[in-house]
C-alpha positions as CSV (number, residue, x, y, z in Angstrom):
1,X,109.2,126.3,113.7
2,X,112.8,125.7,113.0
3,X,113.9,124.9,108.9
4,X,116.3,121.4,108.7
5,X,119.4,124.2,108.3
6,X,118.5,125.1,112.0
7,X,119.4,121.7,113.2
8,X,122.6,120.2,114.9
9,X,125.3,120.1,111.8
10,X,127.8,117.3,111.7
11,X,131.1,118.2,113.1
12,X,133.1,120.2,110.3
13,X,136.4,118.3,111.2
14,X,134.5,114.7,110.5
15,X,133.0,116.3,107.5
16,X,136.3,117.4,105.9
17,X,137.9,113.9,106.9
18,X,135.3,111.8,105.5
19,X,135.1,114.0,102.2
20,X,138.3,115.3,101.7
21,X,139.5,116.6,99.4
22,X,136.2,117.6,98.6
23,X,134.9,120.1,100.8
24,X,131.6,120.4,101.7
25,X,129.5,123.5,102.8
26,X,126.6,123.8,105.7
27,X,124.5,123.1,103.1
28,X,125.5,120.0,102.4
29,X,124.0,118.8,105.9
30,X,120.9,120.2,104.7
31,X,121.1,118.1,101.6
32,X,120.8,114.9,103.8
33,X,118.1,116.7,106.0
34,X,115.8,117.6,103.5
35,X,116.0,114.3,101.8
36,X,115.2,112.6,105.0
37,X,112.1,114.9,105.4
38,X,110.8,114.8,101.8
39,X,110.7,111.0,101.9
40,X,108.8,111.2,105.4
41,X,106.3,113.3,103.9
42,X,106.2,111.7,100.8
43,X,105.3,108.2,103.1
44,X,103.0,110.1,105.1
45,X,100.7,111.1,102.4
46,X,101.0,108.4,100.8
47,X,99.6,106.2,103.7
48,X,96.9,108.8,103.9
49,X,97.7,110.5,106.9
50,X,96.3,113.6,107.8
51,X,98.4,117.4,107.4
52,X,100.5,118.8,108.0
53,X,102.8,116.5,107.6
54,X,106.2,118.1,108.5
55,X,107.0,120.7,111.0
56,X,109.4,122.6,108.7
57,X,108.2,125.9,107.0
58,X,110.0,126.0,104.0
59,X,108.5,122.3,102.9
60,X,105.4,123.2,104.1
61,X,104.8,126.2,101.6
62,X,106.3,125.5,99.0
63,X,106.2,122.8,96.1
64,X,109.3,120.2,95.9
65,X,109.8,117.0,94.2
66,X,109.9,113.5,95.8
67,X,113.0,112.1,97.1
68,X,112.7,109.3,94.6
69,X,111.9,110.8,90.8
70,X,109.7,107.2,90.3
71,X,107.5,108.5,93.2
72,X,106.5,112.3,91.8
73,X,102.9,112.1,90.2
74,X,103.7,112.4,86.5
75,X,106.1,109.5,86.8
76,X,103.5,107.7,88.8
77,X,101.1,108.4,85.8
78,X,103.9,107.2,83.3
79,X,104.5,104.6,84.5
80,X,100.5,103.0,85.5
81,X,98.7,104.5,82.4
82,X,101.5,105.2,79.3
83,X,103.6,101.8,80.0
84,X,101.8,99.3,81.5
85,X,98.7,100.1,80.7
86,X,97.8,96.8,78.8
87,X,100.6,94.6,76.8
88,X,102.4,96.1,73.5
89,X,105.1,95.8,71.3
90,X,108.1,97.7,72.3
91,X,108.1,100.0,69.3
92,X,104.4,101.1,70.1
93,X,105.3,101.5,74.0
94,X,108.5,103.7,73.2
95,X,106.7,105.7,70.9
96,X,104.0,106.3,73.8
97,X,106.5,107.3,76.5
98,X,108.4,109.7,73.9
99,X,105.5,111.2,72.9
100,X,103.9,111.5,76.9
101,X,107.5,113.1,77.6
102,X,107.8,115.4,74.8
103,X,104.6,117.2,76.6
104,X,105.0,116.0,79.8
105,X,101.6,116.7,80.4
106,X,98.8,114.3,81.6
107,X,96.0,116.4,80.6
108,X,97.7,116.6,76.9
109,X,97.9,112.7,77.1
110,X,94.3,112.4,78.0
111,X,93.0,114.8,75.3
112,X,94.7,112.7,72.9
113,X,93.4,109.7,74.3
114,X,89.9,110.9,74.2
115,X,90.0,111.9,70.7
116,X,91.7,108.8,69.3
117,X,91.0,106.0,71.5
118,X,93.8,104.9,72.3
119,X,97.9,106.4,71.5
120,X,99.5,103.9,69.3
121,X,101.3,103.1,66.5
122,X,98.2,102.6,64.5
123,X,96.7,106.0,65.5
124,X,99.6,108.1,65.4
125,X,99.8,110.9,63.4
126,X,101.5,114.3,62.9
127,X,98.8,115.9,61.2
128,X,95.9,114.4,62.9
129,X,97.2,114.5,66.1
130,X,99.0,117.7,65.3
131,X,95.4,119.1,64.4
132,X,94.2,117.9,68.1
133,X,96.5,120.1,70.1
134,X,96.4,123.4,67.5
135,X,92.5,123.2,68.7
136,X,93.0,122.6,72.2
137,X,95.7,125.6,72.2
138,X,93.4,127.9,70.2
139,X,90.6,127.6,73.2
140,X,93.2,128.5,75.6
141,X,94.7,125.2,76.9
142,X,98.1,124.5,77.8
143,X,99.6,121.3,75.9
144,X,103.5,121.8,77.5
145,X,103.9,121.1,81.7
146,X,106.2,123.8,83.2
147,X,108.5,121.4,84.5
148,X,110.8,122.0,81.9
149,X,111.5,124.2,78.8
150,X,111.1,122.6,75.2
151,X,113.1,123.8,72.7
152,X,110.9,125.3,69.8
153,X,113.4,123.2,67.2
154,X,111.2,125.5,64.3
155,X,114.9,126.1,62.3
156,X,115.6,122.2,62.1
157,X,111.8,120.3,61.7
158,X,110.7,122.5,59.7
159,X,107.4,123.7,61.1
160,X,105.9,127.0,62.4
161,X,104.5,125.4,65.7
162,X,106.5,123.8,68.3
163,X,104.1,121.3,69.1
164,X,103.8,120.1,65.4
165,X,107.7,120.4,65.6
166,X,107.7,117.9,68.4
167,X,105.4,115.2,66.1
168,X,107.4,115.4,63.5
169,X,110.4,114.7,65.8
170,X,108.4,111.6,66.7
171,X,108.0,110.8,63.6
172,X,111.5,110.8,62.6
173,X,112.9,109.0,65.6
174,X,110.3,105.9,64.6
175,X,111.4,106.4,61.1
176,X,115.2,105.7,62.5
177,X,114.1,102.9,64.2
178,X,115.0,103.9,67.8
179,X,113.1,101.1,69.6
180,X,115.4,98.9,67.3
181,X,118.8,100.8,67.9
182,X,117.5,101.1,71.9
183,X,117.5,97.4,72.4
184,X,120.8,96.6,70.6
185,X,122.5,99.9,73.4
186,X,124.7,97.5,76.2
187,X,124.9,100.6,78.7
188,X,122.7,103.4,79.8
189,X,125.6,106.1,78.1
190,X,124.7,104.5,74.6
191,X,121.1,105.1,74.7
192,X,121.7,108.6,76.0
193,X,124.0,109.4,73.0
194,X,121.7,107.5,70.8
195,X,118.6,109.4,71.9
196,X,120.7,113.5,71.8
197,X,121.7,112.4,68.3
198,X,118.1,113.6,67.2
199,X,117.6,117.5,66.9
200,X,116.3,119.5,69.8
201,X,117.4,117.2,72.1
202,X,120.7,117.8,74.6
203,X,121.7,116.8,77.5
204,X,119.0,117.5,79.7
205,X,116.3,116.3,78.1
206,X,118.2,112.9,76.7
207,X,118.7,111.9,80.3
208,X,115.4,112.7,81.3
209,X,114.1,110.6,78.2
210,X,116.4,107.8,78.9
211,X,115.4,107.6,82.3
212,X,111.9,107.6,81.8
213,X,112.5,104.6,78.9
214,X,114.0,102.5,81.4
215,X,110.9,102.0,83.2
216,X,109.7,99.4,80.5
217,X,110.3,96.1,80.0
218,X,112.1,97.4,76.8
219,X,115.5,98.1,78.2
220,X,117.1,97.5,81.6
221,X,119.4,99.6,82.7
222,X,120.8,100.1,86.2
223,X,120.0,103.6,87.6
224,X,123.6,103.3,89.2
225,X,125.2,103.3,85.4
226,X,124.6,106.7,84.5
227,X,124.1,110.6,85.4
228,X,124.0,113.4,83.9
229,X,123.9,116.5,86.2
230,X,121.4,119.0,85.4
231,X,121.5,122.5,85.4
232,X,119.7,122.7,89.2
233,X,121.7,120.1,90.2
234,X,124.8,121.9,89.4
235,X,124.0,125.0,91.4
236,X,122.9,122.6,94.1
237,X,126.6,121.1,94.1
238,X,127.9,124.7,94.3
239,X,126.1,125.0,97.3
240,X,127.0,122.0,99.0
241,X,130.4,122.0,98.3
242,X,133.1,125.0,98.4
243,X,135.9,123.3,96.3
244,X,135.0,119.3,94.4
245,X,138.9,118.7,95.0
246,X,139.4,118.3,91.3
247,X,136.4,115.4,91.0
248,X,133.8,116.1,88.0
249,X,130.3,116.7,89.3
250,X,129.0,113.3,88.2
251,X,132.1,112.1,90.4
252,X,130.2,113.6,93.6
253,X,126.6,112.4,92.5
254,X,128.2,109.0,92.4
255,X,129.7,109.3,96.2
256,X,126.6,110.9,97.2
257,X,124.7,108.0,96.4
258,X,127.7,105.5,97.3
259,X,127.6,107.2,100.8
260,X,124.0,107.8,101.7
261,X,123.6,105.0,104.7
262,X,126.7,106.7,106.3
263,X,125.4,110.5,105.9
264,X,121.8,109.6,107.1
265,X,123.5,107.7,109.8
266,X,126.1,110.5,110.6
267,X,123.3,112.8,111.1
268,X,120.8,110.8,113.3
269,X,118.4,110.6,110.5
270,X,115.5,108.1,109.6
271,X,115.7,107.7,105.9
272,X,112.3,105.1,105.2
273,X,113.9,104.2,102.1
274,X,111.4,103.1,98.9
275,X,110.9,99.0,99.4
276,X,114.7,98.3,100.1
277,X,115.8,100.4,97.2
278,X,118.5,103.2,97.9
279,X,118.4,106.2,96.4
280,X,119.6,106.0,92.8
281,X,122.3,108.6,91.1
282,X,118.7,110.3,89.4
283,X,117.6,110.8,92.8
284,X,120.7,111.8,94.4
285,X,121.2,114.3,91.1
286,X,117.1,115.7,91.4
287,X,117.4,116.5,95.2
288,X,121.3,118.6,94.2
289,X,118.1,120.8,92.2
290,X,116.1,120.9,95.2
291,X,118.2,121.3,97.9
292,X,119.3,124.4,95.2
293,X,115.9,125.3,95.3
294,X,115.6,125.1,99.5
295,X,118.9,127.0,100.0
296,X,117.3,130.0,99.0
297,X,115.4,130.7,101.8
298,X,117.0,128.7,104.4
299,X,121.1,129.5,103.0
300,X,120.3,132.6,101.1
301,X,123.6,134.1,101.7
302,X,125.8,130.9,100.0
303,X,125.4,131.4,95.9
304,X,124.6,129.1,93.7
305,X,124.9,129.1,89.9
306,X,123.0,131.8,88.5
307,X,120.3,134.5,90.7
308,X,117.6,133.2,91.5
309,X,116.4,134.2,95.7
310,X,112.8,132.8,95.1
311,X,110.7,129.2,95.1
312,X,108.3,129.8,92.4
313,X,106.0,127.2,92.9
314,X,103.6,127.1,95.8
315,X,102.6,123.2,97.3
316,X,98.9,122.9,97.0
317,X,98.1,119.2,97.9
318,X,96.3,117.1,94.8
319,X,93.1,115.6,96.5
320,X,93.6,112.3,93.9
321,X,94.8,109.0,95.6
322,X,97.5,107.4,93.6
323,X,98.1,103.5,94.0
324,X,101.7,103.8,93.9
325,X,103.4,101.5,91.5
326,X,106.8,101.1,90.3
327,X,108.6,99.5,87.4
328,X,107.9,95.7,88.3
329,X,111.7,94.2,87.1
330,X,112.7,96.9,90.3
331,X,110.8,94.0,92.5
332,X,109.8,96.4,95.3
333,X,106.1,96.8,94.5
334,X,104.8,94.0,97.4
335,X,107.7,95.6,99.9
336,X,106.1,99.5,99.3
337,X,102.2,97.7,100.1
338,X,104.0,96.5,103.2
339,X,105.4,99.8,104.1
340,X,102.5,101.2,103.7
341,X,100.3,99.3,105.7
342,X,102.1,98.4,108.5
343,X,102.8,94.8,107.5
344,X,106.8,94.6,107.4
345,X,108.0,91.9,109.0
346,X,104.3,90.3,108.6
347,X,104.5,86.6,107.4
């Protein structure tokens, strides 16, 4: 079995015209090649065909996101059973996607959910719910996903525990009235400044949080406003390109996803995009990270940012179905049925 880095790469002197004076690598083929084969997979199992679902090694073993952030099963989760899961105010449903983010963690979600009924405004609590997840730690569960690091945040809230830390944080950002001060934000930047404002929270984790609140009916923001490149994703660029010709990383997410129809062309590739909906700059920004993450073991002699020679995470397929759904304003939720049941084009 060959990896996607095996296959035909585009002609370098095309390459360098179309991009110069940035100046892409071989990996940067690969970028467009693994995207393309993540997004078949993804469809695939999502139409509930049988495995294996891609002929390449490297995807088969090990444990990447989707091609589109909206389609990876905690986003999935966020958005069916934290956001729309019944209608709410919009303070009550920012406080339930800040607090579902600050753990990340279905399971954590569901434990609170259990014990109180319901997560709102009206049940919220540091100490109760702060209480709920000492317990649940002290018999050995784990309240945080590994998907990201939380900062601890013990020297500016005040408490001894992180998780109780991460309450009060809560607290406080309802106390400033961010719901309020979200709605009044005209562009995507405001509501990330507005959000890293608060301790704890820096780049990384505002985007993410921003991202994530502009799945509600709360704000509307275009994906295409904003990006903030990541720490993966900025090893990912190193790999793809030997020189940015003096453009800012954010610069090159943006061509990225300006370009996508002409690379994916370029390349003979099949891109079945999500409903009609191109890849946004999130998504163009998460696969920089995991093309980073691929390059290891299909580029391992081109050097990213930092050491790392090794995917972590092995892919062990979830048996649960998920009914995929997206944020409804995005309009693509009828479109995806019809992708996935053969009924394009079907009047």
């Amino acid at each position: 079995m060959r990896t996607l880095a095996e296959e035909r790469p585009c002609r370098p002197s095309e390459l360098r015209k179309r991009w110069a004076p940035v100046e892409p690598t071989v990996v940067f083929d690969t970028y467009w090649r693994f995207a393309a084969q993540r997004q078949m997979v993804f469809m695939k199992r999502a139409r509930g065909d049988c495995g294996p679902w891609t002929a390449d090694p490297i995807v088969q073993t090990y444990r990447f996101t989707n091609a589109y952030r909206a389609s990876d099963r905690v986003s999935q989760y966020l958005i069916r059973n934290v956001i729309y899961a019944g209608e709410r105010p919009a303070d009550e449903t920012i406080l339930r996607v800040l607090l579902f983010k600050l753990f990340n963690k279905i399971e954590t979600w569901e434990l609170l959910c259990n014990e109180f009924g319901d997560v709102s405004l009206g049940t919220f609590s540091v100490d109760a719910y702060g209480e709920v997840l000492s317990t649940a730690m002290e018999s050995g569960l784990r309240i945080y996903s590994a998907a990201y690091i939380m900062p601890t945040g013990g020297s500016q809230l005040g408490h001894r525990r992180k998780h109780r830390n991460h309450l009060a944080l809560l607290d406080m950002m309802m106390g400033a009235d961010v719901p309020g001060k979200l709605q009044r934000c005209l562009r995507m930047a405001d509501a990330f400044d507005l959000l890293k404002s608060f301790p704890t929270i820096g780049d990384f984790l505002a985007y993410q949080f921003v991202t994530d609140l502009n799945y509600t009916e709360v704000i509307d923001f275009s994906e295409m406003d904003f990006v903030v490149p990541g720490p993966g994703a900025k090893s990912g660029i190193r790999k793809c390109f030997s020189d940015l010709g003096g453009l800012t990383e954010e610069e090159v997410i943006y061509l990225m996803a300006q370009r996508q129809a002409e690379e994916f062309e370029g390349l003979g590739l099949r891109f079945e995009d999500l409903g009609g909906r191109p890849l946004q700059l999130i998504d163009c920004q998460n696969l920089f990270c995991e093309t980073d993450k691929y390059a290891r073991l299909a580029h391992p002699g081109i050097q990213g940012i930092g050491d790392r020679t090794r995917i972590k995470q092995k892919f062990r397929p979830n048996p649960g179905r998920i009914d995929y759904t997206y944020p409804p304003k995005w309009g693509i939720n009828q479109k995806i049925q019809q992708q996935l049941t053969g009924e394009e084009g079907q009047a």
